[in-house]
DSSP file (Angstrom, degrees, kcal/mol; ACC not computed):
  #  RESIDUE AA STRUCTURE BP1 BP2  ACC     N-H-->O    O-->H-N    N-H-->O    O-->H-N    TCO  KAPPA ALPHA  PHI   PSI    X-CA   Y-CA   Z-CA
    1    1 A X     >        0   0    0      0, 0.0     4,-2.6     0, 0.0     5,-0.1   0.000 360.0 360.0 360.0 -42.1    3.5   15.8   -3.8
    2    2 A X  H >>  +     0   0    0      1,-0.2     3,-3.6     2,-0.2     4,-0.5   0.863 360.0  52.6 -65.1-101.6    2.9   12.1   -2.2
    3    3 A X  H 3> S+     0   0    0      1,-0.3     4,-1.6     2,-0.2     5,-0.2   0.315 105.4  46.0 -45.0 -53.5    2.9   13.8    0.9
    4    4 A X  H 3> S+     0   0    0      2,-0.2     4,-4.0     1,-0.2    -1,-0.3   0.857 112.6  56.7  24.9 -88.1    0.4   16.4    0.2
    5    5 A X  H <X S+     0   0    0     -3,-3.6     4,-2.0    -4,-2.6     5,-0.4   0.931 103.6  48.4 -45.0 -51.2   -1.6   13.6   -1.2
    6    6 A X  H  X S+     0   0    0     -4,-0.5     4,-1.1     2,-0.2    -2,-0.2   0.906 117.9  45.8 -61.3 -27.2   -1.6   11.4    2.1
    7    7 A X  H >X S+     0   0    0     -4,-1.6     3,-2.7     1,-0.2     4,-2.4   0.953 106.0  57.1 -79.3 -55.9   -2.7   14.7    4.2
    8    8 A X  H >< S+     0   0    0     -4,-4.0     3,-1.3     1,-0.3    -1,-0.2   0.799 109.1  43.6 -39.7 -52.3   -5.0   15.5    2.0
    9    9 A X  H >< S+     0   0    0     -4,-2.0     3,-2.6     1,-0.2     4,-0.5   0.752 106.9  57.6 -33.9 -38.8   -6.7   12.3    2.4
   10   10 A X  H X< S+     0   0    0     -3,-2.7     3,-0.8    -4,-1.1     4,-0.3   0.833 101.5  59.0 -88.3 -20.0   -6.6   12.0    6.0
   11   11 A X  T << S+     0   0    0     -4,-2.4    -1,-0.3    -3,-1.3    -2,-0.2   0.025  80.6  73.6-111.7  47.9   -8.4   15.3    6.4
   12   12 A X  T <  S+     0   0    0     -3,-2.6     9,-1.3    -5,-0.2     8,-1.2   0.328  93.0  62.2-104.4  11.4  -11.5   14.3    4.6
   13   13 A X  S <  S+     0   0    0     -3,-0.8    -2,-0.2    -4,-0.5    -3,-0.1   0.775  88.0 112.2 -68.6 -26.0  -11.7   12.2    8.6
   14   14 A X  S    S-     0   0    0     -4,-0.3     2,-2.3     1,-0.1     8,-0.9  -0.176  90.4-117.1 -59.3 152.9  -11.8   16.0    9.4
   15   15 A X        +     0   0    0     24,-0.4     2,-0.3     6,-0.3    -1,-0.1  -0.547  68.4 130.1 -87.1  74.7  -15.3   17.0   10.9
   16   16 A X  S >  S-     0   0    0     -2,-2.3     3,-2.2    -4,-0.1     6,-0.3  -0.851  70.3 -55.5 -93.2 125.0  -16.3   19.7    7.8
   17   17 A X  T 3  S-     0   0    0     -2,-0.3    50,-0.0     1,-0.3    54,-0.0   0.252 118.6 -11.5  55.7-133.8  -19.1   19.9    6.0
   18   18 A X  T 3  S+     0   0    0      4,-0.1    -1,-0.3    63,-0.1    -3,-0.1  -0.124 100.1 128.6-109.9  24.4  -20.2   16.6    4.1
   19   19 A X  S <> S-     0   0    0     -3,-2.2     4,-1.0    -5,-0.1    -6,-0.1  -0.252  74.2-114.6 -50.1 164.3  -16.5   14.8    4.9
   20   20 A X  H  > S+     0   0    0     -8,-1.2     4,-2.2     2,-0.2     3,-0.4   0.906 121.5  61.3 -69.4 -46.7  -16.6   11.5    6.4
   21   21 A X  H  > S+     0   0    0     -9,-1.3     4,-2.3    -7,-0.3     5,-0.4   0.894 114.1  48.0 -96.9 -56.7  -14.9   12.7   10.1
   22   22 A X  H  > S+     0   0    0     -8,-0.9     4,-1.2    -6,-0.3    -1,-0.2   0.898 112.0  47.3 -28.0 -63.0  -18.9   15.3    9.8
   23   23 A X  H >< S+     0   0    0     -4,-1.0     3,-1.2    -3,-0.4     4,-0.3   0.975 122.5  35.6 -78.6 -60.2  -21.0   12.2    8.8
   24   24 A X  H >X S+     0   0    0     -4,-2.2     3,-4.7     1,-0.3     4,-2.6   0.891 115.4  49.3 -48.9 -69.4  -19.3   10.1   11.8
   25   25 A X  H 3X S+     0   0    0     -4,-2.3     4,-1.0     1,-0.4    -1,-0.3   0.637 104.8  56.1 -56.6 -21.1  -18.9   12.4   14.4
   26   26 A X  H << S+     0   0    0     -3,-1.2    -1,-0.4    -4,-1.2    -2,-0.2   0.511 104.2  56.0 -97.3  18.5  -22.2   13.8   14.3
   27   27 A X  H <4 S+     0   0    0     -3,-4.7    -2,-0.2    -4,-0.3    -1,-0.2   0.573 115.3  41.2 -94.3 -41.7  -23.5   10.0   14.8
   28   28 A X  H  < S+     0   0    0     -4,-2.6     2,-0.7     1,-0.1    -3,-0.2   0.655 109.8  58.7 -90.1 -13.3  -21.3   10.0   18.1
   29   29 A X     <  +     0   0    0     -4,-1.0    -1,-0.1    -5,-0.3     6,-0.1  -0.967  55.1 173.4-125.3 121.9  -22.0   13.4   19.4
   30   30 A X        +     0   0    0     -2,-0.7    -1,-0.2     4,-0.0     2,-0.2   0.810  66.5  56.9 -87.5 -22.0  -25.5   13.8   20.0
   31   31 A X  S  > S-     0   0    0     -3,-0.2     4,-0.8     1,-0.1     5,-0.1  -0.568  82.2-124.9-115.2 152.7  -25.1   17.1   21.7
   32   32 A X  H  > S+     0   0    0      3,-0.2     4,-1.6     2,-0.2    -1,-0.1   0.696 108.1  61.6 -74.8 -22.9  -23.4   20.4   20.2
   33   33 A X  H  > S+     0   0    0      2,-0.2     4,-2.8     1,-0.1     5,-0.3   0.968 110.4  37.6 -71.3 -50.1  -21.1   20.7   23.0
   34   34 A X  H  > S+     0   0    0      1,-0.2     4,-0.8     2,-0.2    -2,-0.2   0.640 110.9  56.1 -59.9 -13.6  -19.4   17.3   22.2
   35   35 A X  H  X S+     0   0    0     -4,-0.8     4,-0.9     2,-0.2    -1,-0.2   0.697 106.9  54.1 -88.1 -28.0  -19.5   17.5   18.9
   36   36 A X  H  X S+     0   0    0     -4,-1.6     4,-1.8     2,-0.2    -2,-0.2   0.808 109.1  46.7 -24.8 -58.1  -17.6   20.7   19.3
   37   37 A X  H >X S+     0   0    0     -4,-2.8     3,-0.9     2,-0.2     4,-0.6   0.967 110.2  53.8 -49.1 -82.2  -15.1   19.3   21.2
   38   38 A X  H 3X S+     0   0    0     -4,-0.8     4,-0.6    -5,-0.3   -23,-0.2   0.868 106.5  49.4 -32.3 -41.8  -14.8   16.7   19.1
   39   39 A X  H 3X S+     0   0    0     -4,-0.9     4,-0.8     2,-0.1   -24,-0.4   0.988 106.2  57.7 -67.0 -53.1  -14.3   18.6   16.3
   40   40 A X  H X< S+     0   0    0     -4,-1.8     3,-2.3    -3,-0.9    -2,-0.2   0.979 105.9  52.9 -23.0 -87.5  -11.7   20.6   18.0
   41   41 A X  H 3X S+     0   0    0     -4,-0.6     4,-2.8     1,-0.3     5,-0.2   0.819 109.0  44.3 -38.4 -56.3   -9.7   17.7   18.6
   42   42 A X  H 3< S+     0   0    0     -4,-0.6     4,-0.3    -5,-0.4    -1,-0.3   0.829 105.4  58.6 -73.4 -17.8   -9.5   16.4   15.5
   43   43 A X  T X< S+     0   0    0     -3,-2.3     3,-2.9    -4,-0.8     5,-0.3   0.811 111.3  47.6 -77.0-113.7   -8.8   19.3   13.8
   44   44 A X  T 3> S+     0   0    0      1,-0.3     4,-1.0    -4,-0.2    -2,-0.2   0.312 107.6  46.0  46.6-108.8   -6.2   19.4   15.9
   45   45 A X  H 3X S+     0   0    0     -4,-2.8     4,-1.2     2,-0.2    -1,-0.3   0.652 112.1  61.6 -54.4 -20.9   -4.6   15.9   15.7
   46   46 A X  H X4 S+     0   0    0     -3,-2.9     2,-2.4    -4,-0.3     3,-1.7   0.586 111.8  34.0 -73.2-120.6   -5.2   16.7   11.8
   47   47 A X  H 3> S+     0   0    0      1,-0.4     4,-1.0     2,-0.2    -2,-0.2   0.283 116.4  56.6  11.0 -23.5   -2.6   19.9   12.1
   48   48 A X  H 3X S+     0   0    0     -2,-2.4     4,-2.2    -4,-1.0     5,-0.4   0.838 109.1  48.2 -75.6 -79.3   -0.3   17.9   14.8
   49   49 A X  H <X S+     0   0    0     -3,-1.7     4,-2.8    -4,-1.2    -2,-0.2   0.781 114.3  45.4 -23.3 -82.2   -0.1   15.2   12.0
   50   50 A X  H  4>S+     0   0    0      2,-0.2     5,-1.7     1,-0.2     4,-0.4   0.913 112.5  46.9  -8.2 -78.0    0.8   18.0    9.4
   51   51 A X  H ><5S+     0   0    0     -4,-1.0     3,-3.8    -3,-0.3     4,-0.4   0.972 111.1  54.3 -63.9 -44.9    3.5   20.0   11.6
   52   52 A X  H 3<5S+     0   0    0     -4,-2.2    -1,-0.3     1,-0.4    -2,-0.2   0.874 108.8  56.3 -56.5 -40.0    5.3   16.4   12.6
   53   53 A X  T 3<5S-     0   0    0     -4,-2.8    -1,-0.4    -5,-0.4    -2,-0.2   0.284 122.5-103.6 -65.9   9.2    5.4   15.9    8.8
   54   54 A X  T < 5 +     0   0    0     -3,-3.8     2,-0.5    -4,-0.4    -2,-0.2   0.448  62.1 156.7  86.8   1.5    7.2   18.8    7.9
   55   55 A X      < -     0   0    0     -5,-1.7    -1,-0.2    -4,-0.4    -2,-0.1  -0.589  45.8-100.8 -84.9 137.3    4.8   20.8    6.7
   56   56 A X     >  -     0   0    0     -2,-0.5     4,-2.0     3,-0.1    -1,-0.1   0.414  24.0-132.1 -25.5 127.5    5.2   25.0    6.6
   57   57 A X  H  > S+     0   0    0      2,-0.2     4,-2.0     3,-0.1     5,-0.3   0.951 109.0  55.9 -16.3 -79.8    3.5   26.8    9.3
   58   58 A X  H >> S+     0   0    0      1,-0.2     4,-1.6     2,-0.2     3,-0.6   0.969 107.7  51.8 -35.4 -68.8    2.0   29.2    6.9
   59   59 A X  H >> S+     0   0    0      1,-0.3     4,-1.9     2,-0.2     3,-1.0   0.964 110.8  49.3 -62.3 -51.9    0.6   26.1    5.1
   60   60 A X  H 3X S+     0   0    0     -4,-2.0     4,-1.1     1,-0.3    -1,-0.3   0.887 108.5  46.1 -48.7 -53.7   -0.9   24.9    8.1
   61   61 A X  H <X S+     0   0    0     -4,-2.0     4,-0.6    -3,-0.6    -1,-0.3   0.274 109.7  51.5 -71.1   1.7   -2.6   27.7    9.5
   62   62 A X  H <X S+     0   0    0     -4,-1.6     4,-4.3    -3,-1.0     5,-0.4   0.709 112.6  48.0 -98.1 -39.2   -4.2   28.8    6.5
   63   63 A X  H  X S+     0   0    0     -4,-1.9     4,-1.4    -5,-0.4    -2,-0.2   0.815 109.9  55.1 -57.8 -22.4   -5.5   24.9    6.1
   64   64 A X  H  X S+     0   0    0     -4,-1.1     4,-4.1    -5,-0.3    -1,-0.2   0.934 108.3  52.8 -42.5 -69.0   -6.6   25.2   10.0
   65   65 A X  H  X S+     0   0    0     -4,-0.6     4,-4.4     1,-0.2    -2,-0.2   0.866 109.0  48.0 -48.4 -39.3   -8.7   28.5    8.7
   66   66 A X  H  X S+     0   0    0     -4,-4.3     4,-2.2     1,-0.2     5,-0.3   0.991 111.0  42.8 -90.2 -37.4  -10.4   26.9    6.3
   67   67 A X  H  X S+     0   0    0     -4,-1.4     4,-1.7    -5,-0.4    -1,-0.2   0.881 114.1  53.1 -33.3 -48.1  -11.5   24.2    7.7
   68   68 A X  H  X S+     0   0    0     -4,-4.1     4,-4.1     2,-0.2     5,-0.3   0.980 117.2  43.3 -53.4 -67.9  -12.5   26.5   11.0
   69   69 A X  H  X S+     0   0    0     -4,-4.4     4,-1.7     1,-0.3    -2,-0.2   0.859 110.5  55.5 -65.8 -35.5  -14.5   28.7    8.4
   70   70 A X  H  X S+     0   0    0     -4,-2.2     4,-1.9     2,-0.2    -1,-0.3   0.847 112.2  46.6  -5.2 -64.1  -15.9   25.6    6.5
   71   71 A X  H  X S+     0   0    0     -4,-1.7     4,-1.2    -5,-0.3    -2,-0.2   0.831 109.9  47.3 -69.3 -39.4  -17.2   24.6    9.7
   72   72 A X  H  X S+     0   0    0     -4,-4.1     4,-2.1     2,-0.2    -1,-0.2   0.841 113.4  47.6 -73.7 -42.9  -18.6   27.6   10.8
   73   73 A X  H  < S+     0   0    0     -4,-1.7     4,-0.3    -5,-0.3    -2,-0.2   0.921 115.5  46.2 -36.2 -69.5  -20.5   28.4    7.5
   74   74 A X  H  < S+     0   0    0     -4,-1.9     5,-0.5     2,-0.2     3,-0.5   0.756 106.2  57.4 -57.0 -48.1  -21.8   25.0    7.3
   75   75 A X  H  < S+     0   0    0     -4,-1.2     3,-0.3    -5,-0.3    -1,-0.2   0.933 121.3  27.9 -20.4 -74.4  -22.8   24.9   11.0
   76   76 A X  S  < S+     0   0    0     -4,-2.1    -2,-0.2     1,-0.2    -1,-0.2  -0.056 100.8  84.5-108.5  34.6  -25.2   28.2   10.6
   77   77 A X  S    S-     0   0    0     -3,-0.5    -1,-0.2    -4,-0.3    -3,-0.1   0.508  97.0-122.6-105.1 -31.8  -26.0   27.7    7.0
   78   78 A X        +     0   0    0     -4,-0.4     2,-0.1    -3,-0.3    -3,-0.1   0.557  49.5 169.2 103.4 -18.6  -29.1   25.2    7.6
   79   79 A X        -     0   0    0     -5,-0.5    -1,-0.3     1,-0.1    -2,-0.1  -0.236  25.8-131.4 -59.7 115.7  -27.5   22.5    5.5
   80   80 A X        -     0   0    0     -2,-0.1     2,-0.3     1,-0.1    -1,-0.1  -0.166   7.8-122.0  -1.9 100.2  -29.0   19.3    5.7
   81   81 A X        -     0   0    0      1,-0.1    -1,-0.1    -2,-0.1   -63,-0.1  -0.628  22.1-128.0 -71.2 147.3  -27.6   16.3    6.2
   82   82 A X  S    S+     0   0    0     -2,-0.3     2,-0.4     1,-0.1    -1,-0.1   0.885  90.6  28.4 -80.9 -18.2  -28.3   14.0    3.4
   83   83 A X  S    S-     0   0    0     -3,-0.1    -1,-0.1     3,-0.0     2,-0.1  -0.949  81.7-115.9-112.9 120.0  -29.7   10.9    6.1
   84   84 A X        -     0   0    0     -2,-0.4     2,-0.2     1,-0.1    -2,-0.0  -0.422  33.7-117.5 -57.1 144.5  -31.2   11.2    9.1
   85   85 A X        -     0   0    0    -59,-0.1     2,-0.4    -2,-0.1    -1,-0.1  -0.519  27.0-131.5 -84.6 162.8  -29.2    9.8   11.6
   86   86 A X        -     0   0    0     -2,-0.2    -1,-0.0     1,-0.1    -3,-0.0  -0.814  28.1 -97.6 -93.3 131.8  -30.8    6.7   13.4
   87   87 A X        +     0   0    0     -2,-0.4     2,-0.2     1,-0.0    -1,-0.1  -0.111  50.6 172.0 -40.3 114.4  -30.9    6.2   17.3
   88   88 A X        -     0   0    0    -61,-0.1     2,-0.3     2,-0.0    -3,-0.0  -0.745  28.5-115.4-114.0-177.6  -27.9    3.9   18.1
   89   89 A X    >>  -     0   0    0     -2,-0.2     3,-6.0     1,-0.0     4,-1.3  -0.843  32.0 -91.9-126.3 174.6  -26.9    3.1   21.8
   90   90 A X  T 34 S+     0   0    0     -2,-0.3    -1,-0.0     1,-0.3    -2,-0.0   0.518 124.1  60.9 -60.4 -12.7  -24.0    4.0   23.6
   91   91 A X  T 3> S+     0   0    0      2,-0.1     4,-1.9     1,-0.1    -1,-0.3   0.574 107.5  49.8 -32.8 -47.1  -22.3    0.9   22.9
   92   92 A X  T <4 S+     0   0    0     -3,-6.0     4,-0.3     2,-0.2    -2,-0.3   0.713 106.0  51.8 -85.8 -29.6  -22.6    1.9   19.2
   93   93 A X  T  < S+     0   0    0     -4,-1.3    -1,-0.2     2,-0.2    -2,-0.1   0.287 108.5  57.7 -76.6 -12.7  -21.2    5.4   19.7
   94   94 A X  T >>>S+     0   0    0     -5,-0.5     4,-4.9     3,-0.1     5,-0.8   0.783 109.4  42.8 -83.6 -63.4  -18.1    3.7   21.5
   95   95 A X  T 3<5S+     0   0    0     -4,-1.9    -2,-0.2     1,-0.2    -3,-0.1   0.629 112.1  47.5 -68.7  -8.3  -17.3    1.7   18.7
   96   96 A X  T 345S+     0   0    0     -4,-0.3    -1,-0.2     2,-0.2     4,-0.2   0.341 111.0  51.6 -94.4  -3.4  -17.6    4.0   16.2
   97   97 A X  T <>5S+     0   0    0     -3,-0.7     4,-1.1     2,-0.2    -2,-0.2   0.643 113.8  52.9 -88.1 -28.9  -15.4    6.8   18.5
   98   98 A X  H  X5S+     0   0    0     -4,-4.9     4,-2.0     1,-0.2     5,-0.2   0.857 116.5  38.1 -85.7 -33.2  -12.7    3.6   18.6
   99   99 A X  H  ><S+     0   0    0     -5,-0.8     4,-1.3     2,-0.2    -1,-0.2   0.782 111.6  52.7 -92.7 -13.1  -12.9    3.3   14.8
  100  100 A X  H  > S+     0   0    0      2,-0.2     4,-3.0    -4,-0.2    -1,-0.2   0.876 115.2  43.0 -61.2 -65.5  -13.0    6.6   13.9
  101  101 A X  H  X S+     0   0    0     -4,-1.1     4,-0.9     2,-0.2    -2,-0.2   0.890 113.1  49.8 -53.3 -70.8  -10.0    7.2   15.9
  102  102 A X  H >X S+     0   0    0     -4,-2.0     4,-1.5     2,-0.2     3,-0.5   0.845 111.9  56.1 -44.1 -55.5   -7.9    3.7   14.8
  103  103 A X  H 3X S+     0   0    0     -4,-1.3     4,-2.6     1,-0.2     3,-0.5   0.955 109.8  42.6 -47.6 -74.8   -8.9    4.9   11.3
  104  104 A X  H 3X S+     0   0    0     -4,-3.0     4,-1.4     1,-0.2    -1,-0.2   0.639 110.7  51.7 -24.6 -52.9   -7.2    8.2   12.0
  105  105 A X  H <X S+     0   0    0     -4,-0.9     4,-1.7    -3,-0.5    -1,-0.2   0.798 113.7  46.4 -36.4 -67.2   -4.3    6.9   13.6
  106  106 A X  H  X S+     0   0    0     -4,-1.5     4,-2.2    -3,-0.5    -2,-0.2   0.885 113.3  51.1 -45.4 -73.5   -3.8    4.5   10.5
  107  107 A X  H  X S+     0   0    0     -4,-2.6     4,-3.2     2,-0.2    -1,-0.2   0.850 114.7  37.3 -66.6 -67.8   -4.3    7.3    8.5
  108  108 A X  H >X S+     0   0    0     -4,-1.4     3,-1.3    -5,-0.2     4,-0.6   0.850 107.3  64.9 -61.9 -92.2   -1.6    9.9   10.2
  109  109 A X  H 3X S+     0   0    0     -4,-1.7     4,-4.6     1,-0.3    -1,-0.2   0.453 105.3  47.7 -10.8 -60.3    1.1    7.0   10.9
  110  110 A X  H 3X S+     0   0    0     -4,-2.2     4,-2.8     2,-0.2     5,-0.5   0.994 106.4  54.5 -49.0 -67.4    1.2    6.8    6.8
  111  111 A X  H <X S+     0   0    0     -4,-3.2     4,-2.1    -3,-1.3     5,-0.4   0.933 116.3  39.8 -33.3 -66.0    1.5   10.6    6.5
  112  112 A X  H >X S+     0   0    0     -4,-0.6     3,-2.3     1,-0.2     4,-1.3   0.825 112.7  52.4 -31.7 -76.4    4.7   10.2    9.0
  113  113 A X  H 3X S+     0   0    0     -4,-4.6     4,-1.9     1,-0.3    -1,-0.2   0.743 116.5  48.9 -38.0 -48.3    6.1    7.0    7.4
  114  114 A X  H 3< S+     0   0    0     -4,-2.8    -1,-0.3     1,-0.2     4,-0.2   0.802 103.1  48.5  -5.3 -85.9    5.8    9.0    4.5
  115  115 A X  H << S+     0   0    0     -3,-2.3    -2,-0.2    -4,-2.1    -1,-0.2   0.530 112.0  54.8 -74.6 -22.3    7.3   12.2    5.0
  116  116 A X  H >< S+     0   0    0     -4,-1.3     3,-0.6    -5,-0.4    -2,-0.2   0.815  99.7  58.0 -80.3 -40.0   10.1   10.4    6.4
  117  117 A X  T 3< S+     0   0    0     -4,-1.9    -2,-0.2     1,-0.3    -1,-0.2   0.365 107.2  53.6 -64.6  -8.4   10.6    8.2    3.2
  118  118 A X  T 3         0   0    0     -4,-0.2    -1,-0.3    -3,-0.0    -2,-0.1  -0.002 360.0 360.0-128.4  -7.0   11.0   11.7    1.4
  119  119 A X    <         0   0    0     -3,-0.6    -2,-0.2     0, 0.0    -3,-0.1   0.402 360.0 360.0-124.3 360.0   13.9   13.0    3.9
């Protein structure tokens, strides 16, 4: 159940919807191909994080999907974001890709440490 908890947490950094990992990443990728990637990639490292922790296949790829279909919905749905974002410079889009990231990191490391305390 802890373990669960910890993922669950770590993928509201995933890039969905109105998540935090959305609101960031679309501050750091001005363009739709990089925020694509970027999305990819974290979804991803989310689902890396996951298998190393023992969690089921099964369980994995359906949480993959929804996220994927989340994403896709949300994409061509028109939804809003609830702020415009502001012009930052590229300085600002570094340091918020390094924290984003550190955050992440942080984030997954507990899921391990976790999931290990449990075995």
């Amino acid at each position: 159940l802890a373990g669960f908890a910890a993922l669950f947490n770590i993928a509201n950094l995933v890039p969905v919807w109105k998540f935090d990992g959305g609101q960031v990443l679309r501050q750091i990728c001005p363009g739709p191909v990089g925020l694509a990637l970027a999305s990819f990639f974290l979804l991803s490292a989310f689902l890396a994080v996951g298998w190393q922790a023992g969690f089921s296949s099964n369980f994995l790829l359906a949480t993959g999907a929804v996220f994927s279909i989340l994403s896709l919905l949300t994409m061509s749905s028109g939804v809003k974001p609830r702020y415009e974002l502001k012009p930052i410079r590229t300085i600002d889009r570094l340091a918020m890709a390094a924290a984003l990231l550190a955050v992440f990191a942080i984030h997954g490391y507990g899921v391990l440490w976790a999931s290990a305390q449990l075995i």
